[in-house]
mmCIF entry with sequence, helices, sheets and N, C-alpha, C, O atoms, coordinates in Angstrom:
data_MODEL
# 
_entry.id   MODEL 
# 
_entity.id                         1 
_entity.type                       polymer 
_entity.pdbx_number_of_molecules   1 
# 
_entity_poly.entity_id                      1 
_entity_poly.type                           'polypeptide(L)' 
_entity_poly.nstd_linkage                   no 
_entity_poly.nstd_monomer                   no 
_entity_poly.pdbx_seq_one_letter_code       
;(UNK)(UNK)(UNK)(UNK)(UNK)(UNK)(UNK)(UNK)(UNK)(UNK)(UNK)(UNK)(UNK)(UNK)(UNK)(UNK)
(UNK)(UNK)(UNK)(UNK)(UNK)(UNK)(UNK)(UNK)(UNK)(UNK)(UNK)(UNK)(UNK)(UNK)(UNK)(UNK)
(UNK)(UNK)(UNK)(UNK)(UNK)(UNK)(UNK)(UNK)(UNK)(UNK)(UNK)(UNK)(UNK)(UNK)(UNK)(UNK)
(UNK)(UNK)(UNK)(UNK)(UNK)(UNK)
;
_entity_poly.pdbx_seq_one_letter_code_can   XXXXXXXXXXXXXXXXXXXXXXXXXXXXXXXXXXXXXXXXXXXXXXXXXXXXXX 
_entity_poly.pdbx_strand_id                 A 
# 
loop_
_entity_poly_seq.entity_id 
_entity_poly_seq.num 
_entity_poly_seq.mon_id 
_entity_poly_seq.hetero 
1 1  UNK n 
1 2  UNK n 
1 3  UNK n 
1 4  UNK n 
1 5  UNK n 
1 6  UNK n 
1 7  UNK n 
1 8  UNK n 
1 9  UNK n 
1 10 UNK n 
1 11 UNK n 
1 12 UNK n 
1 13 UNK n 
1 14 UNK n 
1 15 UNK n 
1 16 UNK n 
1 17 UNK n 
1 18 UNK n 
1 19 UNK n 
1 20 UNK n 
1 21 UNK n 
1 22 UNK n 
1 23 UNK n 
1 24 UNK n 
1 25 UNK n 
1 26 UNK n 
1 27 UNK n 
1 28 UNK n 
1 29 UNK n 
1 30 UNK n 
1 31 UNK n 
1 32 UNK n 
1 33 UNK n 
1 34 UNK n 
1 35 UNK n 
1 36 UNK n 
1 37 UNK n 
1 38 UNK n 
1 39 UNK n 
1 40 UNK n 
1 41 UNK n 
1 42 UNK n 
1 43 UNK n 
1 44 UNK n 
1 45 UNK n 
1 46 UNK n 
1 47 UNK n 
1 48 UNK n 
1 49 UNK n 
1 50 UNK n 
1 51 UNK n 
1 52 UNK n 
1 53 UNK n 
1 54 UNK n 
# 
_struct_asym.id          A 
_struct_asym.entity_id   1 
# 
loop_
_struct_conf.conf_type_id 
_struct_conf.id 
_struct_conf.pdbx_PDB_helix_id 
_struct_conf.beg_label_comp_id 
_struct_conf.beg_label_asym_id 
_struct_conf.beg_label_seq_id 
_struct_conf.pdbx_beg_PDB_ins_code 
_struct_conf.end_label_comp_id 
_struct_conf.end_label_asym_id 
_struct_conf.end_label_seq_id 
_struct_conf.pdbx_end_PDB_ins_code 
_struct_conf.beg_auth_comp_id 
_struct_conf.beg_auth_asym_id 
_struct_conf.beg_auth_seq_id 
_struct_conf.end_auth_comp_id 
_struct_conf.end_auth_asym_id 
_struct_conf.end_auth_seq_id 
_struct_conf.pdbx_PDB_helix_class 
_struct_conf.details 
_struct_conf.pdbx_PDB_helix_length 
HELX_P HELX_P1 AA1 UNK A 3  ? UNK A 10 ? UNK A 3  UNK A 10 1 ? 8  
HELX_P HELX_P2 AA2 UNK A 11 ? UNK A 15 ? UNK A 11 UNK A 15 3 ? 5  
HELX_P HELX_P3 AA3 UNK A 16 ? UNK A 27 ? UNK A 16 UNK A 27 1 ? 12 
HELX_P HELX_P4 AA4 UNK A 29 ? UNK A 31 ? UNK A 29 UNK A 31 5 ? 3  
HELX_P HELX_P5 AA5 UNK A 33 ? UNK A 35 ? UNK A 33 UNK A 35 5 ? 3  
HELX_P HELX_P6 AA6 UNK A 36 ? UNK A 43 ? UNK A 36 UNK A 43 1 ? 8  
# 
_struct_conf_type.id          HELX_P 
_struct_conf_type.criteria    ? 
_struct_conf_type.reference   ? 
# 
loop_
_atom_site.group_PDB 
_atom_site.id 
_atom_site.type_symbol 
_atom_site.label_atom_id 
_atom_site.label_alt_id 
_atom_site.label_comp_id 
_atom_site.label_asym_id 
_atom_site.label_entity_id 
_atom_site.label_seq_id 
_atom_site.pdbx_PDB_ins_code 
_atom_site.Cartn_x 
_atom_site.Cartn_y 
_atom_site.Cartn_z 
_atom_site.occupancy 
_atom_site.B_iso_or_equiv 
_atom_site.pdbx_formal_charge 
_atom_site.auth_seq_id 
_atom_site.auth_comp_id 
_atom_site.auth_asym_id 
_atom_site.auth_atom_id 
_atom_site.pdbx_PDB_model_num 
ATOM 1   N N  . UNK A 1 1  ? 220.676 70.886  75.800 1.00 0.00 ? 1  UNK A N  1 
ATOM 2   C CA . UNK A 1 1  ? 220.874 71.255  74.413 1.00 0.00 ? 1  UNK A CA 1 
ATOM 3   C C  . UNK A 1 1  ? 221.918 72.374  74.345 1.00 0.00 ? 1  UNK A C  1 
ATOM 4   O O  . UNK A 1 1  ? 221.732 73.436  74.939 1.00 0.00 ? 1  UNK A O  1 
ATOM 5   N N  . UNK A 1 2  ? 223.003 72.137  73.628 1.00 0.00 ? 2  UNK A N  1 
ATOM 6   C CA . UNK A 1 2  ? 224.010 73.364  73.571 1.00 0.00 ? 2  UNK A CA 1 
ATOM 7   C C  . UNK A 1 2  ? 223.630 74.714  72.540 1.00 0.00 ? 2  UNK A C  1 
ATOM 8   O O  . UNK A 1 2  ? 222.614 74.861  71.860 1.00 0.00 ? 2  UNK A O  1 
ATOM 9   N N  . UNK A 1 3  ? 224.350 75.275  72.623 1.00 0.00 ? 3  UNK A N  1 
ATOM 10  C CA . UNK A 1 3  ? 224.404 77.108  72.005 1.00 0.00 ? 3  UNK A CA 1 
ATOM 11  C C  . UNK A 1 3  ? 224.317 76.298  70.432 1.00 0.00 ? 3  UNK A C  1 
ATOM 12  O O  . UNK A 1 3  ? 223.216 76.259  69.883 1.00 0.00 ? 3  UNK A O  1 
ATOM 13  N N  . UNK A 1 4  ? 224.784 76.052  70.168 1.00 0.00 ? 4  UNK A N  1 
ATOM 14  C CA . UNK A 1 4  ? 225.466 75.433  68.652 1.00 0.00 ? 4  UNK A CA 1 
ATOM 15  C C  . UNK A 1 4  ? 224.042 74.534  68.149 1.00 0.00 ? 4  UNK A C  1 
ATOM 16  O O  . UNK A 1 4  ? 223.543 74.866  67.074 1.00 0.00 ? 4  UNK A O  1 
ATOM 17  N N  . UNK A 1 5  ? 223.540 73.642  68.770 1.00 0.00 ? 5  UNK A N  1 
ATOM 18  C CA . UNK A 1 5  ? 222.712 72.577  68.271 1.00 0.00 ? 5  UNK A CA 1 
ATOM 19  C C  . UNK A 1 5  ? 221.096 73.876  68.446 1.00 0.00 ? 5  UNK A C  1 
ATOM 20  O O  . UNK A 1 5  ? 220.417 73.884  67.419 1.00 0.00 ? 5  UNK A O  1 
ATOM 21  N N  . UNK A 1 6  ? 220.716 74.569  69.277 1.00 0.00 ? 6  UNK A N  1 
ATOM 22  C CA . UNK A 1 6  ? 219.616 75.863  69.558 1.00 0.00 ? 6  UNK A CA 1 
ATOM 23  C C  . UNK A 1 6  ? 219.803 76.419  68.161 1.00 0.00 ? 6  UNK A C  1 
ATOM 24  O O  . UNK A 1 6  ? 219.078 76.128  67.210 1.00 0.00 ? 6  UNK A O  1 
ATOM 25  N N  . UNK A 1 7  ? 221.190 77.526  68.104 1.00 0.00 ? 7  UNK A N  1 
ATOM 26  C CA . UNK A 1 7  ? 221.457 78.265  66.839 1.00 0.00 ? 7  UNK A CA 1 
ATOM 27  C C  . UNK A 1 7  ? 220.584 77.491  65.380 1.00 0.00 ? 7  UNK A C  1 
ATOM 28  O O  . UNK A 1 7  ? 219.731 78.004  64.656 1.00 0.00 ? 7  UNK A O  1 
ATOM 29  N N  . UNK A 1 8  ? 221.230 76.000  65.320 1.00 0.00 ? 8  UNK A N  1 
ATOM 30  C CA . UNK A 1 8  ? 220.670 75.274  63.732 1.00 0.00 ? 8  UNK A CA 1 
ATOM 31  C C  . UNK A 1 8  ? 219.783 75.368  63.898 1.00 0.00 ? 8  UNK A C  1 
ATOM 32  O O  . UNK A 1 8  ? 219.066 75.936  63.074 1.00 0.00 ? 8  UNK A O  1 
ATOM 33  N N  . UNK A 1 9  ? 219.147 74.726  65.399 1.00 0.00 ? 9  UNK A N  1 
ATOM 34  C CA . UNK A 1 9  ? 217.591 74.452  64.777 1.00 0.00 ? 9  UNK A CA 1 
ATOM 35  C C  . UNK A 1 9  ? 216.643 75.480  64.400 1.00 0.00 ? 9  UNK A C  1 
ATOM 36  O O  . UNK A 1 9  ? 215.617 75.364  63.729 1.00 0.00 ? 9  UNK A O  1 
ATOM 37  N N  . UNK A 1 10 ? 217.301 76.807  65.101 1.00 0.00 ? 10 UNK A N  1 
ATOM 38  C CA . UNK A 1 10 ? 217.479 78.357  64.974 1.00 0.00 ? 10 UNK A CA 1 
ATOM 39  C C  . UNK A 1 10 ? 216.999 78.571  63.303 1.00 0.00 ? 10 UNK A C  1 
ATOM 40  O O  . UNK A 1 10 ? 215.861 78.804  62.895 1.00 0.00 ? 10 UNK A O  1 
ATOM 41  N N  . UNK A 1 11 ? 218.144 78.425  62.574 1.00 0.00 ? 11 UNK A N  1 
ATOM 42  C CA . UNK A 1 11 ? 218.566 78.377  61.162 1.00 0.00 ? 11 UNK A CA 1 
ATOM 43  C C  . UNK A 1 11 ? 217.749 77.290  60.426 1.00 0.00 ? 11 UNK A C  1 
ATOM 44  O O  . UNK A 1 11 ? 216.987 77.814  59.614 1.00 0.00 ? 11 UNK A O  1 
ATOM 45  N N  . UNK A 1 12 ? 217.689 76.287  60.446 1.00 0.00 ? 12 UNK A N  1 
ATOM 46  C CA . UNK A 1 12 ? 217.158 75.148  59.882 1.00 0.00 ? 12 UNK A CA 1 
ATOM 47  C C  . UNK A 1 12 ? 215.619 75.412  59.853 1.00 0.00 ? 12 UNK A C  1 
ATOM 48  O O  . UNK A 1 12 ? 215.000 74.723  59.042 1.00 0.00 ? 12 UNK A O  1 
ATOM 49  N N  . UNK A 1 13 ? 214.715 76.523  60.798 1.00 0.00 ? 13 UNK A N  1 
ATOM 50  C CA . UNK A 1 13 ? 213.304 76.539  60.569 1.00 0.00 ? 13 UNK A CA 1 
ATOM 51  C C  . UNK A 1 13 ? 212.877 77.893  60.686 1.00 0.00 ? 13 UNK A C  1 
ATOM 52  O O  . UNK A 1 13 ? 211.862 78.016  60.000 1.00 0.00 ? 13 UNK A O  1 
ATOM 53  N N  . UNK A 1 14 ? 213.255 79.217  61.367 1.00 0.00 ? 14 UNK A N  1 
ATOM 54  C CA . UNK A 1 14 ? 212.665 79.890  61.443 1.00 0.00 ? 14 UNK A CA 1 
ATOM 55  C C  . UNK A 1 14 ? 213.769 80.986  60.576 1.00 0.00 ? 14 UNK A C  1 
ATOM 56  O O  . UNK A 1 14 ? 213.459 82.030  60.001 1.00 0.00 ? 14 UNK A O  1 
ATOM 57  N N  . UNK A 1 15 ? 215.260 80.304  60.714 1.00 0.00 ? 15 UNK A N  1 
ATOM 58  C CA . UNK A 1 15 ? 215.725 81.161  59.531 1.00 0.00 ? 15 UNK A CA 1 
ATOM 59  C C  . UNK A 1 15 ? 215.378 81.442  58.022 1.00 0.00 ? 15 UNK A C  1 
ATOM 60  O O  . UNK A 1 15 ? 215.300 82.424  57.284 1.00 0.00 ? 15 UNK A O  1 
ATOM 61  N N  . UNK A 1 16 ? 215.205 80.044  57.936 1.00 0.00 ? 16 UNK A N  1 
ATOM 62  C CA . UNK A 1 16 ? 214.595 80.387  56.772 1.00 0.00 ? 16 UNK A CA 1 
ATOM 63  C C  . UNK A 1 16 ? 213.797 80.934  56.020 1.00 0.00 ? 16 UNK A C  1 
ATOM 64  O O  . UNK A 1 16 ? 213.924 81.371  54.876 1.00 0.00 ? 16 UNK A O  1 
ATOM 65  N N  . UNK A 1 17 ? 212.792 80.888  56.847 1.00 0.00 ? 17 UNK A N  1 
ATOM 66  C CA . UNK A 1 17 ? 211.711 81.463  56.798 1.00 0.00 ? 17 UNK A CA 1 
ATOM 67  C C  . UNK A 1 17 ? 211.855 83.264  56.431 1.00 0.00 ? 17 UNK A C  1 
ATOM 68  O O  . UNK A 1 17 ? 211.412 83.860  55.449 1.00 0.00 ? 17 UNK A O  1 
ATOM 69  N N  . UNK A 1 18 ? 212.640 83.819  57.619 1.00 0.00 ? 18 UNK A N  1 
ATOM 70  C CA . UNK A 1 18 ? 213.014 84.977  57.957 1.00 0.00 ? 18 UNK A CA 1 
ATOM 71  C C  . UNK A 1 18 ? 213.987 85.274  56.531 1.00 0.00 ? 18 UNK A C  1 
ATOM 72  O O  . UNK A 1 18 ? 213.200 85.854  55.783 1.00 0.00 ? 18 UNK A O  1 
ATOM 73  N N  . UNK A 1 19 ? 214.478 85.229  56.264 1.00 0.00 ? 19 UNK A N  1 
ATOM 74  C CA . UNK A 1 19 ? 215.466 84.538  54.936 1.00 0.00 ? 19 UNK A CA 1 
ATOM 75  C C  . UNK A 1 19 ? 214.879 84.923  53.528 1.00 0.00 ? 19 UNK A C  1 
ATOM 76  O O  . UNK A 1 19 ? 215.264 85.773  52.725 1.00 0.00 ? 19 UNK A O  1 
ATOM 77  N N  . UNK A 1 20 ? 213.750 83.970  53.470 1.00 0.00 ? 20 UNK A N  1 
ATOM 78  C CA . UNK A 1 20 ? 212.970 83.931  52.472 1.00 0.00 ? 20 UNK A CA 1 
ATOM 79  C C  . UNK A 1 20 ? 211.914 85.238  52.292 1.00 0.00 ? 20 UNK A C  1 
ATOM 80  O O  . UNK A 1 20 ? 211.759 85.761  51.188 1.00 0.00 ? 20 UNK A O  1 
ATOM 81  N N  . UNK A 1 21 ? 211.358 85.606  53.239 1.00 0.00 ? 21 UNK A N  1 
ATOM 82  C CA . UNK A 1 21 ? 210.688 86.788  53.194 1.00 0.00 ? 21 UNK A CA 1 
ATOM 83  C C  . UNK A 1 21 ? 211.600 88.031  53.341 1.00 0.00 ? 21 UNK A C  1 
ATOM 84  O O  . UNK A 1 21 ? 211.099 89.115  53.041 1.00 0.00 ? 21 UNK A O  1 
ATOM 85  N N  . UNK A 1 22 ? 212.615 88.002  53.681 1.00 0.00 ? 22 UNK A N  1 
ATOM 86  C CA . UNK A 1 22 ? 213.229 89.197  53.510 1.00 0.00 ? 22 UNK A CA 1 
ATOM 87  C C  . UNK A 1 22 ? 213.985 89.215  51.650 1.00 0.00 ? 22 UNK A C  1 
ATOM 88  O O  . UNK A 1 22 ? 214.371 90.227  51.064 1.00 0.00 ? 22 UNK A O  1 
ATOM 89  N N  . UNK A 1 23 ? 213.994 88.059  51.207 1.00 0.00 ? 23 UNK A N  1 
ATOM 90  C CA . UNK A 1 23 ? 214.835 87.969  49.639 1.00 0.00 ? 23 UNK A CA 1 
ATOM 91  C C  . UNK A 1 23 ? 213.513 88.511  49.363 1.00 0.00 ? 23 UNK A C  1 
ATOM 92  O O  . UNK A 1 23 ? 213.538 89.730  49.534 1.00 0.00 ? 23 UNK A O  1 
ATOM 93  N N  . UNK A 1 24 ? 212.266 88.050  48.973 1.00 0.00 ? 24 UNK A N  1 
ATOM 94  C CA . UNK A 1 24 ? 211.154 88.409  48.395 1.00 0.00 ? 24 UNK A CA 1 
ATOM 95  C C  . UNK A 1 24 ? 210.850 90.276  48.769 1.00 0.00 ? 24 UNK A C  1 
ATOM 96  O O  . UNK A 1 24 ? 210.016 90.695  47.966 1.00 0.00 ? 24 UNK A O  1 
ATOM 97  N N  . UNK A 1 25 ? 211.105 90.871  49.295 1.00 0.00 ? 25 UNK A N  1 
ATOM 98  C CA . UNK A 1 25 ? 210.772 92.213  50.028 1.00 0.00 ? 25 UNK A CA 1 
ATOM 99  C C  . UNK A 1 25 ? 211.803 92.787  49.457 1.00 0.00 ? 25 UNK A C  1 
ATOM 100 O O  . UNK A 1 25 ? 211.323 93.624  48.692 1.00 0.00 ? 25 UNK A O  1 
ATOM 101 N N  . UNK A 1 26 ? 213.034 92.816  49.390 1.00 0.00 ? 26 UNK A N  1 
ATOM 102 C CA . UNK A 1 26 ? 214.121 93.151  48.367 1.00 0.00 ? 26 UNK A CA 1 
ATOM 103 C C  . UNK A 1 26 ? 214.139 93.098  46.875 1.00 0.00 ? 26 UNK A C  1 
ATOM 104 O O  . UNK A 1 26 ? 214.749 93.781  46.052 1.00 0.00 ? 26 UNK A O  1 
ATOM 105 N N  . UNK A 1 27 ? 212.992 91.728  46.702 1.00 0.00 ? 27 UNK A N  1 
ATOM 106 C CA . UNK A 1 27 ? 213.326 91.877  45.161 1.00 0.00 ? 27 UNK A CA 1 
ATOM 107 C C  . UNK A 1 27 ? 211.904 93.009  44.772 1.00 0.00 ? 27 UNK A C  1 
ATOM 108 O O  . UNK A 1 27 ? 211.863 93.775  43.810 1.00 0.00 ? 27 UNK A O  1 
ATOM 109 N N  . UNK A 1 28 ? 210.795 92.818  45.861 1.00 0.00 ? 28 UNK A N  1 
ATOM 110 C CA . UNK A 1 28 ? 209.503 93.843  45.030 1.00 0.00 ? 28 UNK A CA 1 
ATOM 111 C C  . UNK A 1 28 ? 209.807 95.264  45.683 1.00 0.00 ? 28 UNK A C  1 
ATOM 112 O O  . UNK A 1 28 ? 208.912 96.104  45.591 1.00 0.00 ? 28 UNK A O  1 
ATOM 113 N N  . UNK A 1 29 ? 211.177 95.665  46.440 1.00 0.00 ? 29 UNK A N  1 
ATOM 114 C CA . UNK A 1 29 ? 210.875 97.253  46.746 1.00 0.00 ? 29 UNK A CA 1 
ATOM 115 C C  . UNK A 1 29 ? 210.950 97.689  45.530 1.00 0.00 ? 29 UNK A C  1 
ATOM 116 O O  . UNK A 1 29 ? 210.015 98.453  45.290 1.00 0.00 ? 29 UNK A O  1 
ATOM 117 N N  . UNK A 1 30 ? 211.883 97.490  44.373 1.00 0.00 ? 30 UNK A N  1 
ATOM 118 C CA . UNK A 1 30 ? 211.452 98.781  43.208 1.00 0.00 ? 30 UNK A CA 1 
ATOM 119 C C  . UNK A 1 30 ? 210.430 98.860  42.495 1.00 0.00 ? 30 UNK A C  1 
ATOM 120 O O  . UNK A 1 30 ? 210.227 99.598  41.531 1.00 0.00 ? 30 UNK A O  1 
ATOM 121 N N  . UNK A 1 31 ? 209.676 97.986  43.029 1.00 0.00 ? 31 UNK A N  1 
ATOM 122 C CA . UNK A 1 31 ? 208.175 98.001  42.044 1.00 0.00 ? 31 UNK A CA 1 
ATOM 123 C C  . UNK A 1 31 ? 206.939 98.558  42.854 1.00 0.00 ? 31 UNK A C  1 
ATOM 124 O O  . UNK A 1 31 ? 205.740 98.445  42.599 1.00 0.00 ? 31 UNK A O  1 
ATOM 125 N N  . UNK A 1 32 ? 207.521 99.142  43.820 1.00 0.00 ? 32 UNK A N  1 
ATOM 126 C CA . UNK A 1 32 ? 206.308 100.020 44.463 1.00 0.00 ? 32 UNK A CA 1 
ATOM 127 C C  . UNK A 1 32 ? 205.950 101.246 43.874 1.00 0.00 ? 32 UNK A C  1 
ATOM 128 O O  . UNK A 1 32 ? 206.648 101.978 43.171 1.00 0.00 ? 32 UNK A O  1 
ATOM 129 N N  . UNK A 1 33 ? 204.483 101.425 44.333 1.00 0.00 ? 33 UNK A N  1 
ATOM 130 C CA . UNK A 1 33 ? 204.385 102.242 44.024 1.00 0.00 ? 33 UNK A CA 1 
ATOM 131 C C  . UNK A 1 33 ? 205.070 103.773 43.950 1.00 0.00 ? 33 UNK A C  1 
ATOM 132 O O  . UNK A 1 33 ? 205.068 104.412 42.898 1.00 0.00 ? 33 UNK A O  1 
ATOM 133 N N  . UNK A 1 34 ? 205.515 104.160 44.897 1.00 0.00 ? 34 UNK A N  1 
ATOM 134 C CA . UNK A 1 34 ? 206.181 105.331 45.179 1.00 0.00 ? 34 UNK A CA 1 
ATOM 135 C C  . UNK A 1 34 ? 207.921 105.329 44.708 1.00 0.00 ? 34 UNK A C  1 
ATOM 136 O O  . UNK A 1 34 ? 208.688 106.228 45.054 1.00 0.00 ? 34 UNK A O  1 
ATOM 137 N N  . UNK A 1 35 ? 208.159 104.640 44.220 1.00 0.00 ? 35 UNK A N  1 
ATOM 138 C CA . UNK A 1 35 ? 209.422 104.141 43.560 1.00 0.00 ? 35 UNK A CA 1 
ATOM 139 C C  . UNK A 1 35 ? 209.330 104.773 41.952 1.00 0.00 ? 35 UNK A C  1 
ATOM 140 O O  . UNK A 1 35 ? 210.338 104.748 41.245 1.00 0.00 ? 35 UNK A O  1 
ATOM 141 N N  . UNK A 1 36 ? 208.536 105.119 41.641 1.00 0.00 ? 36 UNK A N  1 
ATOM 142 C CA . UNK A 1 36 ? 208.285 105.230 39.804 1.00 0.00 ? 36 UNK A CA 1 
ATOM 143 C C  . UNK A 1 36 ? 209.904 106.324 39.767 1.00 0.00 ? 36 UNK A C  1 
ATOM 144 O O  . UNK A 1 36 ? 211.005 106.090 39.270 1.00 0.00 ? 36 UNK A O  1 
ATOM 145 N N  . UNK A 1 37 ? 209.451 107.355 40.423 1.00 0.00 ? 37 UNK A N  1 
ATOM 146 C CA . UNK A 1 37 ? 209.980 108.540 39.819 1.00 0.00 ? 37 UNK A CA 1 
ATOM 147 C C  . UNK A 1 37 ? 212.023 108.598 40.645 1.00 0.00 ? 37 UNK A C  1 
ATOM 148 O O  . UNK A 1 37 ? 213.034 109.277 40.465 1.00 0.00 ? 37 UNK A O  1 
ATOM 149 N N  . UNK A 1 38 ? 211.692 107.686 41.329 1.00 0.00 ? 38 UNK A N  1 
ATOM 150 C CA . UNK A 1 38 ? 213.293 107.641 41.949 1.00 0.00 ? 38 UNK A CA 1 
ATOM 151 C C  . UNK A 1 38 ? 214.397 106.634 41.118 1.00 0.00 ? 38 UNK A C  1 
ATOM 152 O O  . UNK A 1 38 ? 215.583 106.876 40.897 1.00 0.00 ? 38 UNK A O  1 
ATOM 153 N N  . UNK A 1 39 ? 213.624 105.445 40.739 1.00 0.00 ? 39 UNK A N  1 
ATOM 154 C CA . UNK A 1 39 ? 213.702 104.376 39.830 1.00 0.00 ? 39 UNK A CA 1 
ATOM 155 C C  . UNK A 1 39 ? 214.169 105.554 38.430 1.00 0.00 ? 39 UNK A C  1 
ATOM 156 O O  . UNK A 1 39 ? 215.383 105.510 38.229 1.00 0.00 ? 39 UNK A O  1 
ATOM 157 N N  . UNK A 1 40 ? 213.687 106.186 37.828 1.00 0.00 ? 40 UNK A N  1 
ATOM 158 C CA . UNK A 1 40 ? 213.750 106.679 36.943 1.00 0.00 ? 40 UNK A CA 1 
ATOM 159 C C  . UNK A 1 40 ? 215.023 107.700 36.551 1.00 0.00 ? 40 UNK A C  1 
ATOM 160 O O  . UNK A 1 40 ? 215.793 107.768 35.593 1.00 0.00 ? 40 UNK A O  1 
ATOM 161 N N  . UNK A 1 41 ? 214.853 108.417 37.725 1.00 0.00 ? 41 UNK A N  1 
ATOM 162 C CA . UNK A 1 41 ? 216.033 109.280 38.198 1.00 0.00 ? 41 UNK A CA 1 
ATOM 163 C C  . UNK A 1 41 ? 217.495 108.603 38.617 1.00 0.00 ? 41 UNK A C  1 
ATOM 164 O O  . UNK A 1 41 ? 218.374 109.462 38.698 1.00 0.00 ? 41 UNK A O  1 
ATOM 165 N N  . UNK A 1 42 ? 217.861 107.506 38.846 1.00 0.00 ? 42 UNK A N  1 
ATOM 166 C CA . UNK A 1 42 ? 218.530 106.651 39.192 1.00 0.00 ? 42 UNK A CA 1 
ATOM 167 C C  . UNK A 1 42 ? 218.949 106.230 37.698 1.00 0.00 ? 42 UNK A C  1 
ATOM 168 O O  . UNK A 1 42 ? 220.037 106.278 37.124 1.00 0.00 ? 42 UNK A O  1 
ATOM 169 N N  . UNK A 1 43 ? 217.844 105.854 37.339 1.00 0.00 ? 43 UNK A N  1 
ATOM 170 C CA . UNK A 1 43 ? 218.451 105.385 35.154 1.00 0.00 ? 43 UNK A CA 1 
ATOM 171 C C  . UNK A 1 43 ? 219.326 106.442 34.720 1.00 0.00 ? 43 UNK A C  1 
ATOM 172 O O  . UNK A 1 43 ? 220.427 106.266 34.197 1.00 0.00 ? 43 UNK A O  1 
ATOM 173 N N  . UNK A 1 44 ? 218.775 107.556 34.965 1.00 0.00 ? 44 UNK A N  1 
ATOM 174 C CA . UNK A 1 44 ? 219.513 108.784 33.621 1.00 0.00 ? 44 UNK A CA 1 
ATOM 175 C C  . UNK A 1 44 ? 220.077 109.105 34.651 1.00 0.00 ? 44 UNK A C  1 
ATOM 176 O O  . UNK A 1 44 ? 220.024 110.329 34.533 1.00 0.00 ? 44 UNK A O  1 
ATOM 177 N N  . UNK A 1 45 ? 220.660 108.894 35.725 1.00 0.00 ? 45 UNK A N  1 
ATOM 178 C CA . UNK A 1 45 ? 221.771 109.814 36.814 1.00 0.00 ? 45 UNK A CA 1 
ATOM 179 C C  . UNK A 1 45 ? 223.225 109.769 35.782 1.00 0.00 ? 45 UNK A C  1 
ATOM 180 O O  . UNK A 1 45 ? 223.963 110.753 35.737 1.00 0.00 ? 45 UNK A O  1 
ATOM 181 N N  . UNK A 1 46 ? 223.529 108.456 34.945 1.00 0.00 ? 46 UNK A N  1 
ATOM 182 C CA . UNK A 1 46 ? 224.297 108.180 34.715 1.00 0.00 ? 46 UNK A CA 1 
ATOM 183 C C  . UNK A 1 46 ? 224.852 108.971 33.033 1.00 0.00 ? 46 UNK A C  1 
ATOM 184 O O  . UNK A 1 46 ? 225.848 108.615 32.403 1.00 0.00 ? 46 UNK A O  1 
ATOM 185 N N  . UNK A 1 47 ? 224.046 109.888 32.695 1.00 0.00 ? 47 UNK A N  1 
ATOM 186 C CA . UNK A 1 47 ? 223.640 110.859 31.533 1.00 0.00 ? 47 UNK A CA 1 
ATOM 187 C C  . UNK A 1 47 ? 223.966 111.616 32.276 1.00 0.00 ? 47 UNK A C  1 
ATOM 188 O O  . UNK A 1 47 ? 224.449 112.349 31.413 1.00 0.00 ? 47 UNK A O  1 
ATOM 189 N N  . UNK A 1 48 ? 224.171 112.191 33.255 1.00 0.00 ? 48 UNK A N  1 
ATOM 190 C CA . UNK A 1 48 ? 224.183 113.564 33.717 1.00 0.00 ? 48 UNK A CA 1 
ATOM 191 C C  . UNK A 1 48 ? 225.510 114.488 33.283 1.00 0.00 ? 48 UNK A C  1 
ATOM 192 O O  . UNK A 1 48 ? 225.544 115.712 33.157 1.00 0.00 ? 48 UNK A O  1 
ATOM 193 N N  . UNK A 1 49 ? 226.461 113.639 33.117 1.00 0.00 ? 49 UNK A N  1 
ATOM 194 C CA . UNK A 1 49 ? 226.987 114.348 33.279 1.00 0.00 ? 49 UNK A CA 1 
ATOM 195 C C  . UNK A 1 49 ? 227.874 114.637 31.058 1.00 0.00 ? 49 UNK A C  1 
ATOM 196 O O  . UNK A 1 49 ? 228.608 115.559 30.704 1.00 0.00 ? 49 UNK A O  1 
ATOM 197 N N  . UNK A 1 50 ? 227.495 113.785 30.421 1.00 0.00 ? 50 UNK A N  1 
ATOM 198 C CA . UNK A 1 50 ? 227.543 113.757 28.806 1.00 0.00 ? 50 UNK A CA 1 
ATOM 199 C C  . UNK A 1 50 ? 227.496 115.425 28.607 1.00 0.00 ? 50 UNK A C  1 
ATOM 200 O O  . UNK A 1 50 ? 226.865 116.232 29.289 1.00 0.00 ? 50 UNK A O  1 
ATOM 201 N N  . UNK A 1 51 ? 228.339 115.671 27.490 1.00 0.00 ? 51 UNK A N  1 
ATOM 202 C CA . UNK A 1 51 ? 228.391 116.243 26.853 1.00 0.00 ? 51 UNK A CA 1 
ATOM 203 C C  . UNK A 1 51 ? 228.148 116.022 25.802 1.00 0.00 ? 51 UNK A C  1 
ATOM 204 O O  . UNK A 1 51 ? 229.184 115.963 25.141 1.00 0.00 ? 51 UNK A O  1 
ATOM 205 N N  . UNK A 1 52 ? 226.942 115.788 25.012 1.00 0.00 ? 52 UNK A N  1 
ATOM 206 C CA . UNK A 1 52 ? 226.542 115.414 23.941 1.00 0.00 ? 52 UNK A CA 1 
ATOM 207 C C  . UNK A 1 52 ? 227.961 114.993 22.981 1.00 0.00 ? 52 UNK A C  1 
ATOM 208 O O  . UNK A 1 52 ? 228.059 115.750 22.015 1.00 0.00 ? 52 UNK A O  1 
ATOM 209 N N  . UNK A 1 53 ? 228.392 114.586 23.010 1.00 0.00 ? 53 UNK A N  1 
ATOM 210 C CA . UNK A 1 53 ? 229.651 113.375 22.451 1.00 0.00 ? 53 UNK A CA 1 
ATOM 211 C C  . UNK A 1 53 ? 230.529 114.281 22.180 1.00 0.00 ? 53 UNK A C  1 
ATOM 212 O O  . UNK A 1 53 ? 231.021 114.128 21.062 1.00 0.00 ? 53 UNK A O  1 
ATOM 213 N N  . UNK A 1 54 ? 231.078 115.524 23.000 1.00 0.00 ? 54 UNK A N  1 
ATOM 214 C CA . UNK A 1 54 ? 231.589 115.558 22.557 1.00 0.00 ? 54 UNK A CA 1 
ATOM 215 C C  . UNK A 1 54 ? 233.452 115.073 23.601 1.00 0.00 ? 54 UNK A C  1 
ATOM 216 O O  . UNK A 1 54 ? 234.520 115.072 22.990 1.00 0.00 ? 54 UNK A O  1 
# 
């Protein structure tokens, strides 16, 4: 069996896998718990620096 045909079958079953649980783990880190207050701080970072209009 060559490097090339190992790699797919590589990709074709356990990548995916690996793949799929890492997209899912990326999409729920900002909804952890310990996320509230960094999440938040991250929103208004972008206020920081306003001068109330002027």
């Amino acid at each position: 069996m060559s490097f090339y045909e190992n790699l797919r079958h590589f990709a074709d079953s356990y990548g995916l896998v690996v793949i799929f649980i890492l997209f899912l783990t990326l999409c729920a880190w900002p909804f952890r718990p310990g996320a509230k207050r960094r999440n938040r701080d991250a929103a208004r970072s972008i206020f920081e620096d306003e001068n109330n209009g002027e």
